[in-house]
BALOBA-1460 file (C-alpha; in Angstrom, 3 decimals):
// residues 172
<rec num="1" residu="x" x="0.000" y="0.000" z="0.000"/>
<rec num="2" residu="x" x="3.010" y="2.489" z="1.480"/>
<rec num="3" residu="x" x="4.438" y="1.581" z="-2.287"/>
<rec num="4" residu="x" x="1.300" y="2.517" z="-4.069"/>
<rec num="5" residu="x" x="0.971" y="6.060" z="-2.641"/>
<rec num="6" residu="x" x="4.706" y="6.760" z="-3.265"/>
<rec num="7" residu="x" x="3.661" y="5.789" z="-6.354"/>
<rec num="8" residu="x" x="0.519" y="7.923" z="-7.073"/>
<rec num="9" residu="x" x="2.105" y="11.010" z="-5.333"/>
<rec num="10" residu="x" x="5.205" y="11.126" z="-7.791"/>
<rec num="11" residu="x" x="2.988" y="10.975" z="-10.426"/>
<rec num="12" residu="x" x="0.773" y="13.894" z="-9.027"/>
<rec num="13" residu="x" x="4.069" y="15.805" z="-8.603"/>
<rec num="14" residu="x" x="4.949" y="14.901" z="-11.692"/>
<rec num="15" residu="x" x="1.845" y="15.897" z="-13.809"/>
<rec num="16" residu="x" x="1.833" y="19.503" z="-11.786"/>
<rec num="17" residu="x" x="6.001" y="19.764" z="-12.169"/>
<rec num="18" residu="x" x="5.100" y="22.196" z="-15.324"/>
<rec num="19" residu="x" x="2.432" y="24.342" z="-14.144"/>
<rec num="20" residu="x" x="3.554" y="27.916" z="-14.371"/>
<rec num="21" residu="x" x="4.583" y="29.167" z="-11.463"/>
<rec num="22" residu="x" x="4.565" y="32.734" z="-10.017"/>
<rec num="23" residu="x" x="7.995" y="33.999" z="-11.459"/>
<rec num="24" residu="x" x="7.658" y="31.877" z="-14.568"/>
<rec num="25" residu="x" x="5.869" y="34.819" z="-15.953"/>
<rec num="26" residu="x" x="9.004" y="37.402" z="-15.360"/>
<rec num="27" residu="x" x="11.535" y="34.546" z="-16.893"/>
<rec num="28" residu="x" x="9.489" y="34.551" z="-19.815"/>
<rec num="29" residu="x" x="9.313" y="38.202" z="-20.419"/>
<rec num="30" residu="x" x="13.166" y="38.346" z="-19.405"/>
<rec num="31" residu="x" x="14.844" y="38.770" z="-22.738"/>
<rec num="32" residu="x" x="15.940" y="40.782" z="-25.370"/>
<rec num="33" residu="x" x="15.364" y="38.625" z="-28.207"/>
<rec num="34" residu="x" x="11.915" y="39.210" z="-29.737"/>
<rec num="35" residu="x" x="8.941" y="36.510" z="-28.684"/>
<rec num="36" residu="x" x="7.047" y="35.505" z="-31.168"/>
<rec num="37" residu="x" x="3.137" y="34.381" z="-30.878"/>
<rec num="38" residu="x" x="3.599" y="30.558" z="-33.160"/>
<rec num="39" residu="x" x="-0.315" y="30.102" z="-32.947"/>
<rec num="40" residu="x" x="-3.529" y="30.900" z="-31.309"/>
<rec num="41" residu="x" x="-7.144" y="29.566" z="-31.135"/>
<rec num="42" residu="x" x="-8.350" y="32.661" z="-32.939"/>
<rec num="43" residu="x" x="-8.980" y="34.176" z="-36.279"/>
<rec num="44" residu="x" x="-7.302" y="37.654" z="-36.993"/>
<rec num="45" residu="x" x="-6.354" y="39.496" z="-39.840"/>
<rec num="46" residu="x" x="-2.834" y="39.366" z="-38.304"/>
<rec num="47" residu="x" x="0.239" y="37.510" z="-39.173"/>
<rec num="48" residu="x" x="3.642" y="37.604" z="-37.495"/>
<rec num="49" residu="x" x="2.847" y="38.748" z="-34.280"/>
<rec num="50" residu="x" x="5.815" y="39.486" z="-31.807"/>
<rec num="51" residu="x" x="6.349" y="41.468" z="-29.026"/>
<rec num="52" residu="x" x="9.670" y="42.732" z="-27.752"/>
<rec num="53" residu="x" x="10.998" y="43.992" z="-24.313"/>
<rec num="54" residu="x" x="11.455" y="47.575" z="-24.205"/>
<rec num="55" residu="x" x="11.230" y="47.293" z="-19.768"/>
<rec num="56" residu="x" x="10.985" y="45.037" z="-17.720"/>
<rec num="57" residu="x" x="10.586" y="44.523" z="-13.135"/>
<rec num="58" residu="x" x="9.008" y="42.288" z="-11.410"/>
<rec num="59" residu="x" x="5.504" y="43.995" z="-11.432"/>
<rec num="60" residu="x" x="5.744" y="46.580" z="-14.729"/>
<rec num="61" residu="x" x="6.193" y="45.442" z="-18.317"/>
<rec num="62" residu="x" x="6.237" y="47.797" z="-21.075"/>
<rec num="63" residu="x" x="7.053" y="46.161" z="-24.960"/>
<rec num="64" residu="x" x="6.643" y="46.764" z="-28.616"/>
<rec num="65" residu="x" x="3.918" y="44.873" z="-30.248"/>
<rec num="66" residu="x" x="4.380" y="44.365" z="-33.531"/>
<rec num="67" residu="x" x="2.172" y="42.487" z="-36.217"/>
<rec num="68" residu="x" x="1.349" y="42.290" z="-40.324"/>
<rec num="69" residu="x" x="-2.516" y="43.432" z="-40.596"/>
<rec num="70" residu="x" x="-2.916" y="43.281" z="-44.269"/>
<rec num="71" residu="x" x="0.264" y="43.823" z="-46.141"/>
<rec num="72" residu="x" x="1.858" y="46.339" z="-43.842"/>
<rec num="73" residu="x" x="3.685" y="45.871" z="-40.189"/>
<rec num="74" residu="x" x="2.021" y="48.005" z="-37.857"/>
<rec num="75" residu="x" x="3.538" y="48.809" z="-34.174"/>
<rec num="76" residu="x" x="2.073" y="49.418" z="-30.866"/>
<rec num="77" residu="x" x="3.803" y="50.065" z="-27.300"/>
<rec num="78" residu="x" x="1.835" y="47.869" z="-24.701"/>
<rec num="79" residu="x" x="2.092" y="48.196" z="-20.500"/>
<rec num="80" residu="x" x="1.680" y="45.576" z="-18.692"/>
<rec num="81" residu="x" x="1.023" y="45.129" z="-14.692"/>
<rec num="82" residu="x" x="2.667" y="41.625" z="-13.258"/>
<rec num="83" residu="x" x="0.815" y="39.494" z="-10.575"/>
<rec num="84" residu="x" x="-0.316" y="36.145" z="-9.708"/>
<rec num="85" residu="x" x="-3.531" y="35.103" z="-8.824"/>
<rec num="86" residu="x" x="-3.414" y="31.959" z="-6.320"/>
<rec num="87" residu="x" x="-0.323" y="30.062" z="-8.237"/>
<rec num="88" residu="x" x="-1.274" y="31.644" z="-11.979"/>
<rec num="89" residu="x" x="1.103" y="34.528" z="-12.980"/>
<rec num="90" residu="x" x="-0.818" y="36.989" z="-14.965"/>
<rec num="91" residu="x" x="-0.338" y="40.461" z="-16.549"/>
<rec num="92" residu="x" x="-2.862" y="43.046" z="-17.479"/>
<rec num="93" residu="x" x="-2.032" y="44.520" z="-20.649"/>
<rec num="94" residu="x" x="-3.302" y="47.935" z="-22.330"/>
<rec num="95" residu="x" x="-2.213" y="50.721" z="-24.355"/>
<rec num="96" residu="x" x="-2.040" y="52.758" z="-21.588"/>
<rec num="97" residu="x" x="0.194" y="52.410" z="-18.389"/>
<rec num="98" residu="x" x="-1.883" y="52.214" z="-15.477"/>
<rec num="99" residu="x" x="-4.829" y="51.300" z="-17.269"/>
<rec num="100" residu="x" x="-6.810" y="48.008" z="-16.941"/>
<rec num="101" residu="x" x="-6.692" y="46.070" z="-20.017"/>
<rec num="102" residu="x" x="-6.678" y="42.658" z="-21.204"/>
<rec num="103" residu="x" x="-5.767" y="40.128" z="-18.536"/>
<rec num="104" residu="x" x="-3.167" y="37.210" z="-19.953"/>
<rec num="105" residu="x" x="-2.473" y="34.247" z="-17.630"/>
<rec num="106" residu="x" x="0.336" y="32.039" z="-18.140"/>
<rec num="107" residu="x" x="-0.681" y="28.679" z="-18.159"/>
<rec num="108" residu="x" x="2.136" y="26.810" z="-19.191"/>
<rec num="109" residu="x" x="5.848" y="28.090" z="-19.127"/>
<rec num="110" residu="x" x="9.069" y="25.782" z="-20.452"/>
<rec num="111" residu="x" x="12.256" y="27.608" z="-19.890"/>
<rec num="112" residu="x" x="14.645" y="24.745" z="-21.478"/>
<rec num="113" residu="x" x="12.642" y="25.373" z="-24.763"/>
<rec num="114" residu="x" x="11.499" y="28.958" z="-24.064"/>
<rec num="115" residu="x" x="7.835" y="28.539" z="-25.202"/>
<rec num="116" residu="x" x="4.770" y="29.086" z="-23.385"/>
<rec num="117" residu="x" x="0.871" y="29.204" z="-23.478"/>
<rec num="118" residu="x" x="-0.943" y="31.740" z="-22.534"/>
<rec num="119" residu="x" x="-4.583" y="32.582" z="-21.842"/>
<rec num="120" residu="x" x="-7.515" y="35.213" z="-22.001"/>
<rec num="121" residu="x" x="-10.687" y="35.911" z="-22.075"/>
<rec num="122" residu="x" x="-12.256" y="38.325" z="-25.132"/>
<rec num="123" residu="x" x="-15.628" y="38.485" z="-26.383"/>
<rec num="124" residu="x" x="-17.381" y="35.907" z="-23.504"/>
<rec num="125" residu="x" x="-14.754" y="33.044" z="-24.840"/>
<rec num="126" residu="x" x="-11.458" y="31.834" z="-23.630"/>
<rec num="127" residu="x" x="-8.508" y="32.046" z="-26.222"/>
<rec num="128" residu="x" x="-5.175" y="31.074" z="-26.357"/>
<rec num="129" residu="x" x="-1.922" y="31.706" z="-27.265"/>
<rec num="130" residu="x" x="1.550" y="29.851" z="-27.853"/>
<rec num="131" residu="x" x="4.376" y="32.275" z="-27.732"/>
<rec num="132" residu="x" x="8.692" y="31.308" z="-27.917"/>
<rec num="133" residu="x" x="11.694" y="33.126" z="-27.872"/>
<rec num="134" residu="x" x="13.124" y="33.995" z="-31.751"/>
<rec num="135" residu="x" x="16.111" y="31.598" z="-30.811"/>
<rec num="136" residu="x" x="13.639" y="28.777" z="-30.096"/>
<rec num="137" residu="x" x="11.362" y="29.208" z="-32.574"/>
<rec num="138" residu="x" x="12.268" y="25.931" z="-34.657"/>
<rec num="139" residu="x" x="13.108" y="24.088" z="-31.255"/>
<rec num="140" residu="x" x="9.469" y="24.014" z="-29.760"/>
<rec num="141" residu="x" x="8.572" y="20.895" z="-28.051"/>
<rec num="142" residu="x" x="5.569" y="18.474" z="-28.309"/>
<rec num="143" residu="x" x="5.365" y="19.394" z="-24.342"/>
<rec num="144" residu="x" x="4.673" y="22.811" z="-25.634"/>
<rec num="145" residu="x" x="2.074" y="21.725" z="-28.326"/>
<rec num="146" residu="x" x="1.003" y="19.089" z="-26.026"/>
<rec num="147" residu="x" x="-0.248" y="22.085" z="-23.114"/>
<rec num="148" residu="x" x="-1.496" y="24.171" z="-26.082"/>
<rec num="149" residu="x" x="-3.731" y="21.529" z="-27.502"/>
<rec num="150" residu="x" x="-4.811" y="20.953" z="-23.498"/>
<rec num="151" residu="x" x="-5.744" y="24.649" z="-22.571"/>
<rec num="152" residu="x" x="-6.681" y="25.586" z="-26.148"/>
<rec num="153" residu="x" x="-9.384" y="23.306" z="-27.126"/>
<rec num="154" residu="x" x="-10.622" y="23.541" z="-30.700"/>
<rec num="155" residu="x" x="-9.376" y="25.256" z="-34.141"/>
<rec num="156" residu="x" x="-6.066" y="26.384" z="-34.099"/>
<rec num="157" residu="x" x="-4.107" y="29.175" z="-36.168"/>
<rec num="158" residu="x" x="-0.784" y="29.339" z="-37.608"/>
<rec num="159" residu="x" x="0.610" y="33.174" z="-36.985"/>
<rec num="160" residu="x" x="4.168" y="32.539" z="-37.389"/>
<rec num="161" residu="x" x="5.647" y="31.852" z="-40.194"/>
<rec num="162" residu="x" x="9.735" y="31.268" z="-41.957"/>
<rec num="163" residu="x" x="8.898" y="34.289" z="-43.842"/>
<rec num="164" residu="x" x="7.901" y="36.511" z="-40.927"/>
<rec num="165" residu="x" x="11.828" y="37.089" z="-39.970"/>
<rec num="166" residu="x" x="12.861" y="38.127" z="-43.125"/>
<rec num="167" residu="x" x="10.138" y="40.452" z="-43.319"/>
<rec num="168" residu="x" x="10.557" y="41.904" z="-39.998"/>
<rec num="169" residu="x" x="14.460" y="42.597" z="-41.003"/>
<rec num="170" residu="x" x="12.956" y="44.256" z="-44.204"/>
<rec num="171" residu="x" x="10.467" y="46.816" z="-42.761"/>
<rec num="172" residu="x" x="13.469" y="47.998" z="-40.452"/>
């Protein structure tokens, strides 16, 4: 008996071992290299959607958010406010510093690959998105996709792409 709960409680441990925890959110963030957003369980007219560190504490993030709408690259400079709410890490992001905006909780953080998923609520649904460091961007684990296709239920949508790079390099 002793045996089977030693059993049962590593595996418990084990299945919980990758649940973000409350600094996972700042480790994510913590770069200089652009993250880009590899796919979501929405439909936008955007493509190549990235977002790069402009500043960065433990409860303030400011960034560029860049994106393709169309055929051009537009850019927009996002706050965010850090916090956690019972083990989730979160951050409320808007256009505006101070103001409340959309609230993004990490859900899933993997700092050996640098990907994550992230969560959010917007128009009465919940939607999802998998983000990774550029450096990691051909490296992302089936882990990764594995907690996407867990916490994002439904269609799924290809935002990165090889070409989106290139075309970032272009348009600066």
């Amino acid at each position: 008996m002793h045996h089977c709960l030693t059993a049962v409680l590593l595996l418990v441990g084990c299945a919980f071992a990758q649940v973000a925890e409350s600094n996972q959110l700042f480790d994510a963030l913590n770069t200089n290299e652009t993250i880009w957003v590899l796919r979501r369980s929405f439909e936008r007219n955007t493509t190549c959607v990235s977002n790069k560190m402009v500043f960065l504490n433990k409860t303030d993030y400011q960034f560029n958010h860049t994106f393709i709408n169309g055929t051009s690259w537009q850019l927009q400079n996002l706050y965010a406010r850090l916090g956690v709410n019972g083990s989730k890490p979160y951050m409320n992001v808007s256009s505006q510093q101070g103001t409340t905006g959309i609230k993004y909780t990490l859900e899933f953080w993997n700092d050996t690959v640098k990907c994550g998923v992230l969560s959010f609520w917007m128009q009465a649904q919940n939607k999802c998105e998998m983000h990774a460091w550029e450096s990691h961007i051909n490296t992302t684990s089936t882990e990764c996709e594995k907690k996407y296709n867990e916490t994002c239920k439904g269609q799924s949508y290809a935002v990165y792409s090889s070409s989106c790079m290139k075309d970032a390099e272009k348009s600066n």
